[in-house]
LUMPA-67321 format. One record per residue: x, y, z of N, C-alpha, C in turn. Coordinates in steps of 0.1 Angstrom, whole numbers, plus 5000, padded with zeros to 4 digits. Example, Ala and Ser with C-alpha at 12.3 -4.5 7.8 and 13.67 -1.06 7.14 Angstrom:
BEGIN
513249435078512349555078513249675078512849785071513749895071512950005079
***
This chain:
BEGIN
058948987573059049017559060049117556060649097547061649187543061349317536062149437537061849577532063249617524062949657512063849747509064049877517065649857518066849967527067350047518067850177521069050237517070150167523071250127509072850067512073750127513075050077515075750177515076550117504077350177499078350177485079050027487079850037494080249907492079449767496078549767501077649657505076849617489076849767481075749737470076949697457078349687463079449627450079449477457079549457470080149367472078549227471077549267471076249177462076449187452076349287441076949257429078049147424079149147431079949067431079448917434078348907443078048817446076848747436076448857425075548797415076148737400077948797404078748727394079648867385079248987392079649087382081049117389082149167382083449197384084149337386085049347393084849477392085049547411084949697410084549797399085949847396086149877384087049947375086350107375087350187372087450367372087250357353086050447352085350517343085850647339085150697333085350827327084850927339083450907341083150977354082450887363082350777363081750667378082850537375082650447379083250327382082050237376082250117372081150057368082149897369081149847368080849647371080849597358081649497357081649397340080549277346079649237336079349107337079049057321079848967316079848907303080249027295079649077284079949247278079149377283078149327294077749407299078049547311078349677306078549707322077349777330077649777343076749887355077549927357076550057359077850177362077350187377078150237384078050197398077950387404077350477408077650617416078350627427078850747426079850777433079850807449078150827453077850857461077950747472077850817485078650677495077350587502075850647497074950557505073750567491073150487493072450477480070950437487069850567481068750557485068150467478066550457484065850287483065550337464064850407463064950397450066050417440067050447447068450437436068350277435068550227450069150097444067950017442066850047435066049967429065949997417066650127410066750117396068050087395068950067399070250047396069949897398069349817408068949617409068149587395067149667395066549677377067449667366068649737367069349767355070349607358070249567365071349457371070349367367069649327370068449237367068349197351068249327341068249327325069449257323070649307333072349217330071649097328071449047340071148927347070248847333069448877330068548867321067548757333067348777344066448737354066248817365064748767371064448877386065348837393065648947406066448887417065648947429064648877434063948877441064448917454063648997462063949127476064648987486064148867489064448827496066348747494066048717481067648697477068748777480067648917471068749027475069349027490068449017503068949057512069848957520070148907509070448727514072248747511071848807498073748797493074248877504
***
């Protein structure tokens, strides 16, 4: 069974990418992901704890306007 991990920065752009979002482009103060008119802002930090990237997959999810379930996730 699968567990949510802490990622590391580029693993959590390059799934993103893989859910269709473009990017990342430099911000005022983070970098953030286009998808349709939507953006994610992406942190600057180089490893991203389990509950960062489960509110930042949340906020990607509302993009998405669908779940993207743990085992997909670990899939992209």
């Amino acid at each position: 069974m699968a567990a949510w991990r802490p990622l590391k920065r580029r693993e959590f752009i390059r799934k993103l990418r893989a859910l269709g979002f473009d990017g990342p482009w430099s911000g005022t103060r983070h970098q953030f992901m286009i998808l349709g008119q939507h953006r994610q802002t992406i942190p600057s930090n180089a490893e991203f704890s389990v509950p960062q990237v489960r509110m930042l997959l949340r906020q990607a999810e509302a993009i998405l306007e669908r779940p993207v379930a743990l085992d997909e996730w670990d899939t992209l």
